[in-house]
MMTF fields as JSON, N, C-alpha, C and O atoms, coordinates in Angstrom:
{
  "mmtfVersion": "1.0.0",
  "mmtfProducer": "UNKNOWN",
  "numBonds": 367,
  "numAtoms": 368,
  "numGroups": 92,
  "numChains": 1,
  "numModels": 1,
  "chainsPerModel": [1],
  "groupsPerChain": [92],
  "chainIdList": ["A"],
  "bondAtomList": [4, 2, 8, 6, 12, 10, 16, 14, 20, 18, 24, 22, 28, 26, 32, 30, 36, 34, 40, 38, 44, 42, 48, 46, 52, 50, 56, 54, 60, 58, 64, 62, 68, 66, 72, 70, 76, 74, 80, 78, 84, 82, 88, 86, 92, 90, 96, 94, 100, 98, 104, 102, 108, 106, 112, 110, 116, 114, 120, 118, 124, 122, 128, 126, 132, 130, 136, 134, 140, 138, 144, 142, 148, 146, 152, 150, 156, 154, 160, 158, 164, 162, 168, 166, 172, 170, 176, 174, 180, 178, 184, 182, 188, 186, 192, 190, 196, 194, 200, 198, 204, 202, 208, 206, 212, 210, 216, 214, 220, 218, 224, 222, 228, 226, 232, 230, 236, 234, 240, 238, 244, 242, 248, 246, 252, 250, 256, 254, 260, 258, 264, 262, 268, 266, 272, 270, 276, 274, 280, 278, 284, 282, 288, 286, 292, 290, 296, 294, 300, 298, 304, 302, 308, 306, 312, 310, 316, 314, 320, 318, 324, 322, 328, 326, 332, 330, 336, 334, 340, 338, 344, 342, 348, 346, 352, 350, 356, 354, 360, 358, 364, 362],
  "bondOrderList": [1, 1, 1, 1, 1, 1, 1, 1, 1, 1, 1, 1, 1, 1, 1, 1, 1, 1, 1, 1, 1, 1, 1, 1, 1, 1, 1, 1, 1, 1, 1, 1, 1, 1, 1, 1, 1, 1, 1, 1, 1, 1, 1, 1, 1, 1, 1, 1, 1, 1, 1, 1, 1, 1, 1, 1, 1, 1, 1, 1, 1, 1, 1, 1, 1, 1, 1, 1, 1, 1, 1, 1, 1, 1, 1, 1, 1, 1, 1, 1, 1, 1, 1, 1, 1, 1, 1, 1, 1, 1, 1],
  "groupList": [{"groupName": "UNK", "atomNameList": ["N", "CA", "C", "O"], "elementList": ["N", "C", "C", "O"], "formalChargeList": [0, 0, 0, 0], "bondAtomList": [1, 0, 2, 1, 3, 2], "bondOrderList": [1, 1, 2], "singleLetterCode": "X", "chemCompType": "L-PEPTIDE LINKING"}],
  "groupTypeList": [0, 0, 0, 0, 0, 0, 0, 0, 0, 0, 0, 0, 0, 0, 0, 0, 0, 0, 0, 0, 0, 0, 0, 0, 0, 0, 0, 0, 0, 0, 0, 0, 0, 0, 0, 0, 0, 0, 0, 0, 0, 0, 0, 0, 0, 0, 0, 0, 0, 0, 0, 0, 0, 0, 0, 0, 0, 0, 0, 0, 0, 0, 0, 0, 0, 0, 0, 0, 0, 0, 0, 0, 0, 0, 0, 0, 0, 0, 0, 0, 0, 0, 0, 0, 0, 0, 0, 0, 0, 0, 0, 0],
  "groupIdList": [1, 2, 3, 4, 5, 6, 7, 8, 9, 10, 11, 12, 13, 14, 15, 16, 17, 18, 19, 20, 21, 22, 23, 24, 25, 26, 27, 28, 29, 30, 31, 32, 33, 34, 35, 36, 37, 38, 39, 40, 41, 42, 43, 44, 45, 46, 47, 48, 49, 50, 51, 52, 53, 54, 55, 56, 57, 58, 59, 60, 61, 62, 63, 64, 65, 66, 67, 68, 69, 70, 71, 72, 73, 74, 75, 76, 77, 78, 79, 80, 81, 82, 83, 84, 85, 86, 87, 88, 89, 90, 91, 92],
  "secStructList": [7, 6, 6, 1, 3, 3, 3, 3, 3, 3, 3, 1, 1, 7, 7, 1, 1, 1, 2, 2, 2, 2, 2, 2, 2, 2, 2, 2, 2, 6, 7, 3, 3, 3, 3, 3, 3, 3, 3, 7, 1, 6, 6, 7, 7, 3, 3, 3, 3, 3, 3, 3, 7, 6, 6, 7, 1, 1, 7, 1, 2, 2, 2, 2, 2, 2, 2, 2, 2, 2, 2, 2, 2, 6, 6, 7, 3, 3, 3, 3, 7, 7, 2, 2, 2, 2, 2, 2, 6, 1, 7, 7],
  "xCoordList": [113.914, 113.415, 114.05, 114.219, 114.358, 115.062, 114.095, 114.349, 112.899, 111.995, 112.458, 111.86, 112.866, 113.385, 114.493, 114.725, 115.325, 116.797, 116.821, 116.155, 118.019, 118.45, 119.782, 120.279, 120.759, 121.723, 121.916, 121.557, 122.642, 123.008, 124.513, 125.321, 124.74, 125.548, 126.146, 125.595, 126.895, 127.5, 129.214, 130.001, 129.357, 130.412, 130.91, 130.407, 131.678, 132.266, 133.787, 134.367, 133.909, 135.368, 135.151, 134.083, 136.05, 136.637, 136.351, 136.874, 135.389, 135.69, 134.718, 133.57, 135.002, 134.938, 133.297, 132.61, 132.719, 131.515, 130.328, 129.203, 130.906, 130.074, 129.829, 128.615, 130.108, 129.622, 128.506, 127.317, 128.944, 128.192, 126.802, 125.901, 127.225, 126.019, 124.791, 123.639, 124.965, 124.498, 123.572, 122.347, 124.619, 123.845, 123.24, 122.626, 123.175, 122.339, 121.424, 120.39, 121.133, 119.79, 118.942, 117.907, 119.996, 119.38, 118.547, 117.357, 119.499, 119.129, 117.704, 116.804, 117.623, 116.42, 114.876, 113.693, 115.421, 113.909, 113.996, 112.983, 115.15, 114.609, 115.21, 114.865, 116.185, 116.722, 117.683, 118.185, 118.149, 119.305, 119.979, 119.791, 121.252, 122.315, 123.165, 123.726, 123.179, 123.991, 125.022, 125.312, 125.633, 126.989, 127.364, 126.694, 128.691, 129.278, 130.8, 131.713, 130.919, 132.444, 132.566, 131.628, 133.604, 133.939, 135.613, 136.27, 136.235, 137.221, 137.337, 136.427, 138.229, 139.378, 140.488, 141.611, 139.786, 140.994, 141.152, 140.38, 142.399, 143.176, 141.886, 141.189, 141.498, 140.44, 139.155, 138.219, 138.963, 137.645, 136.78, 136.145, 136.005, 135.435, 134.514, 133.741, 134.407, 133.175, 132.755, 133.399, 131.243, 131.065, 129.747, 129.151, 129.374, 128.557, 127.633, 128.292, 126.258, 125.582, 124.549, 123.775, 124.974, 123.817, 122.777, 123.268, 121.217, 120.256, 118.954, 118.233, 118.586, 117.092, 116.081, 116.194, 115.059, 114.405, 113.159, 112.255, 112.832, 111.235, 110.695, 109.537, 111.645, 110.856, 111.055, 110.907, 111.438, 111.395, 110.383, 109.315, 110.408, 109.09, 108.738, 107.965, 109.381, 109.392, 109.193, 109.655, 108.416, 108.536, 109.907, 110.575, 110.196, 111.274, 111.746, 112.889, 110.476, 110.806, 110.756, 111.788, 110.011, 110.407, 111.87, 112.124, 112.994, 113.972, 115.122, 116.104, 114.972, 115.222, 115.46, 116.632, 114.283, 114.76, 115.395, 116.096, 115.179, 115.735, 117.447, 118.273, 117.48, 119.292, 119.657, 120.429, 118.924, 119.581, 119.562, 120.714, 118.666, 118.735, 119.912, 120.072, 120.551, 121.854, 122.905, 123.86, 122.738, 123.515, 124.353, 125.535, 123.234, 123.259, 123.543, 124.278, 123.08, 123.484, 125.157, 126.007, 125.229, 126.859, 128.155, 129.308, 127.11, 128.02, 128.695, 129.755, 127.436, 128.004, 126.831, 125.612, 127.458, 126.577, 126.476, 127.462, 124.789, 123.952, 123.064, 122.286, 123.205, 122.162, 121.646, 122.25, 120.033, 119.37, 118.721, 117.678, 119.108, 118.179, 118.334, 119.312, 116.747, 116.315, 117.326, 117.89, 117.657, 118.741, 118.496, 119.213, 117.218, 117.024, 117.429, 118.029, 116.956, 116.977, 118.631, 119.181, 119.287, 120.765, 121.814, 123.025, 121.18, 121.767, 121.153, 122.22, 120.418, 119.61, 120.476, 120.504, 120.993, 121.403, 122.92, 123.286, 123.917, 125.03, 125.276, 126.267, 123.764, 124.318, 123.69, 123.547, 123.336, 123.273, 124.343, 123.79],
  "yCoordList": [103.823, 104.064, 105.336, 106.377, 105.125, 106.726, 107.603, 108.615, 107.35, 108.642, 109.493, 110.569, 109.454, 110.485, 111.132, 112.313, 110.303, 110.518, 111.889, 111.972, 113.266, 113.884, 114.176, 113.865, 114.723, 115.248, 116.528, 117.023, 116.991, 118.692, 118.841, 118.271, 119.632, 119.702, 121.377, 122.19, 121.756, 123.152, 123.022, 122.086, 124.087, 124.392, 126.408, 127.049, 126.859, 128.095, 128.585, 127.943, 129.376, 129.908, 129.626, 129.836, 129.249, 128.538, 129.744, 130.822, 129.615, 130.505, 130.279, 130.046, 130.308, 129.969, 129.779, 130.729, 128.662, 128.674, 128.386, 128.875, 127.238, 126.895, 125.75, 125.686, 124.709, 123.437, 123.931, 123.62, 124.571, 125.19, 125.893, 125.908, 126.626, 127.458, 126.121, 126.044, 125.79, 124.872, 123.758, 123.772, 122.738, 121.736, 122.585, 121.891, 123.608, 124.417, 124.852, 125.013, 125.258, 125.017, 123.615, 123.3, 122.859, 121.593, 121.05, 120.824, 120.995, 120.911, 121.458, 120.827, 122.678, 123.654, 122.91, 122.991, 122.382, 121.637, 120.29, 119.591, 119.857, 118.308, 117.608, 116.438, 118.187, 117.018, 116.276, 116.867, 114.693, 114.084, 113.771, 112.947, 114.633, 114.481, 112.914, 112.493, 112.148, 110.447, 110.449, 109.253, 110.907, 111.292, 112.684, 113.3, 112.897, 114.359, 114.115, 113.719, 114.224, 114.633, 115.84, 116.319, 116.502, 118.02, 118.214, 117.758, 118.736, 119.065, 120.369, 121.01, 120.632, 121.965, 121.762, 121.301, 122.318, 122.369, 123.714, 124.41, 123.876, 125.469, 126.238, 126.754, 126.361, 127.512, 127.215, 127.748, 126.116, 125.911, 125.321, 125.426, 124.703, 124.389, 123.87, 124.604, 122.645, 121.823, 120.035, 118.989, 120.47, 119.351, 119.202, 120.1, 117.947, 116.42, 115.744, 114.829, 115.837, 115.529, 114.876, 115.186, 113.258, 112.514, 113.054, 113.302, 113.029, 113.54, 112.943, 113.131, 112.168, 111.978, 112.981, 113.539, 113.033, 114.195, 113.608, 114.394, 112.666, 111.92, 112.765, 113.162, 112.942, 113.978, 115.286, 115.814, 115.725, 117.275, 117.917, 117.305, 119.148, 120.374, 121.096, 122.039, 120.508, 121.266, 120.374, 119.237, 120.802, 119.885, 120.349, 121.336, 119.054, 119.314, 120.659, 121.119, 121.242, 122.566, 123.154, 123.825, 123.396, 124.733, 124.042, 124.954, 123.203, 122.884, 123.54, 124.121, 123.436, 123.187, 125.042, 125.418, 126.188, 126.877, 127.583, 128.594, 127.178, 127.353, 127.484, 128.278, 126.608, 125.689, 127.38, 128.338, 127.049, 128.115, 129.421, 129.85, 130.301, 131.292, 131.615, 132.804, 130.792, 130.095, 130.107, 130.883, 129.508, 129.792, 131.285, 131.631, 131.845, 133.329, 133.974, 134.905, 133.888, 134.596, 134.41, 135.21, 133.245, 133.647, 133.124, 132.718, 133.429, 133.219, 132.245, 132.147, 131.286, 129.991, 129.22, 129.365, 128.475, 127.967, 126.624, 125.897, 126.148, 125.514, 124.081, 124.521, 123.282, 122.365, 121.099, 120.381, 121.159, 120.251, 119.1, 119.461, 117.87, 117.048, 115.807, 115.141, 115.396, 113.635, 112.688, 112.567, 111.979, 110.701, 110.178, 110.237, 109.667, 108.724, 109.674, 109.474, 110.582, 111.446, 111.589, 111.402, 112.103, 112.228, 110.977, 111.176, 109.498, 108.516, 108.465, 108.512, 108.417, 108.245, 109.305, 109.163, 110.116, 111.504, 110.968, 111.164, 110.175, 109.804, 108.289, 107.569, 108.077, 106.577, 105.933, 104.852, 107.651, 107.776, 108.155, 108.159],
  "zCoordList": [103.492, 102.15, 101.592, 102.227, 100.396, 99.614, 99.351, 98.699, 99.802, 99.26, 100.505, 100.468, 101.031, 102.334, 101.875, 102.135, 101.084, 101.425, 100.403, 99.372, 101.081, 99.686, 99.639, 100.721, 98.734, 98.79, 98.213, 97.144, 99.287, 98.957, 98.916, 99.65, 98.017, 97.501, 97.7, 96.958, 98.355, 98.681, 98.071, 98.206, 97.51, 96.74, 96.425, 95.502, 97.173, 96.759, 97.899, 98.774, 97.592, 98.124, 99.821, 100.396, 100.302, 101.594, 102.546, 102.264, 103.888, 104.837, 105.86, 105.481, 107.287, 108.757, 108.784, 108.409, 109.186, 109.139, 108.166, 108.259, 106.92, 105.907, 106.624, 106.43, 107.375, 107.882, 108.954, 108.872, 109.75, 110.742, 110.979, 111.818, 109.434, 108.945, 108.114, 108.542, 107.697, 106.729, 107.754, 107.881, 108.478, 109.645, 110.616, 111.426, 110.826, 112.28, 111.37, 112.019, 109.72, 109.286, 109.432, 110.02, 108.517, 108.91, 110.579, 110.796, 111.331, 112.66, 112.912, 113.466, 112.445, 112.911, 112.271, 112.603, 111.498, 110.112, 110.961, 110.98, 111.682, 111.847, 110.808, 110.644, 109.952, 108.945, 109.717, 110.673, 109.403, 109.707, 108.946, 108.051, 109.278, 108.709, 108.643, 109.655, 107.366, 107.936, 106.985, 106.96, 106.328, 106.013, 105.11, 104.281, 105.625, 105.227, 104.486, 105.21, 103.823, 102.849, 102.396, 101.76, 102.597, 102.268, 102.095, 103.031, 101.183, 100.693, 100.143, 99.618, 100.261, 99.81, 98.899, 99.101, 97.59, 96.523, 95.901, 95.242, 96.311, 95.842, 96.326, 95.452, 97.7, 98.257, 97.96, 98.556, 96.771, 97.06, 97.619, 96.57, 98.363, 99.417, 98.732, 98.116, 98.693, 98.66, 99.183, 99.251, 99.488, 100.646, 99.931, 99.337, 100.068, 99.973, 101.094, 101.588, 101.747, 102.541, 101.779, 100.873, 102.883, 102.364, 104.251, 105.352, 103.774, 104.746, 104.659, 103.679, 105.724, 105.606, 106.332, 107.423, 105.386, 105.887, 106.061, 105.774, 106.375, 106.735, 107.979, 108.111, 108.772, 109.804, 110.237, 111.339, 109.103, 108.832, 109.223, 109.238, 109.599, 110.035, 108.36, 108.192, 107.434, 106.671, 105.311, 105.403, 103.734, 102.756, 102.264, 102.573, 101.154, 100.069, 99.427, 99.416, 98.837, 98.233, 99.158, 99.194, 100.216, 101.346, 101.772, 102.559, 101.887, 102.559, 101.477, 101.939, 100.351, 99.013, 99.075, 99.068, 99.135, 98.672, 100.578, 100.577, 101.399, 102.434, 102.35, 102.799, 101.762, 101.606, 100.381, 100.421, 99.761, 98.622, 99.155, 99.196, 99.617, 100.251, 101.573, 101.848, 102.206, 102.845, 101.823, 101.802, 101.278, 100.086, 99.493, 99.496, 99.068, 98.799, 99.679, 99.35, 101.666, 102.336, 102.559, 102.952, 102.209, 102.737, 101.545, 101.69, 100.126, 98.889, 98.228, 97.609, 98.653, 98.376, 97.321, 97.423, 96.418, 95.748, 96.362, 96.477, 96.922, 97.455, 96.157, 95.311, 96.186, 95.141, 96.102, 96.899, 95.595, 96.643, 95.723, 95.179, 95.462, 95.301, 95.16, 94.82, 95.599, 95.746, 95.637, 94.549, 96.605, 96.166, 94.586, 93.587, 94.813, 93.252, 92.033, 90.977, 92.518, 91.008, 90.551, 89.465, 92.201, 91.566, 91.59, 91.494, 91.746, 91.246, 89.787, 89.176, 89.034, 88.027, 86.971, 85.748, 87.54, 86.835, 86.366, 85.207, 87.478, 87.162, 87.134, 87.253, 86.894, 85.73, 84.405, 83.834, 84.256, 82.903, 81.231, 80.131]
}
């Protein structure tokens, strides 16, 4: 069911340890990670996680501002949300 599902969305300048940093939060909540795409154009770094989180230790918004605070620690801009919402968003 997609009420589980979300996608996050990480995007900023390229450097050792944004996959790493990011899934070893995840890991820690219990999210599952079920697909990853990430690319590098001219230094910038950005990656695409689809994640079900049905058995998370944690709700949406506590994961949500978790991801963003990650984000900020290591200067990267972080965006978290709901499958439905962000299919609904681009097929509009």
């Amino acid at each position: 069911m997609d009420d589980y599902k979300i996608i996050i969305t990480v995007s900023g300048t390229d450097k050792v340890g944004i996959v790493s940093s990011v899934s070893t939060l995840l890991a820690k909540y219990k999210v599952n990670i079920e697909d990853i795409k990430q690319t590098l154009m001219q230094g910038h770094f950005v990656m695409f996680m689809l994640c079900d989180i049905k058995n998370s230790t944690v709700n949406f918004k506590e994961l949500k501002n978790l991801l963003i605070e990650e984000g900020n620690r290591l200067e990267l801009e972080i965006w978290v949300q709901k499958k439905g919402i962000f299919e609904k968003m681009h097929t509009v």
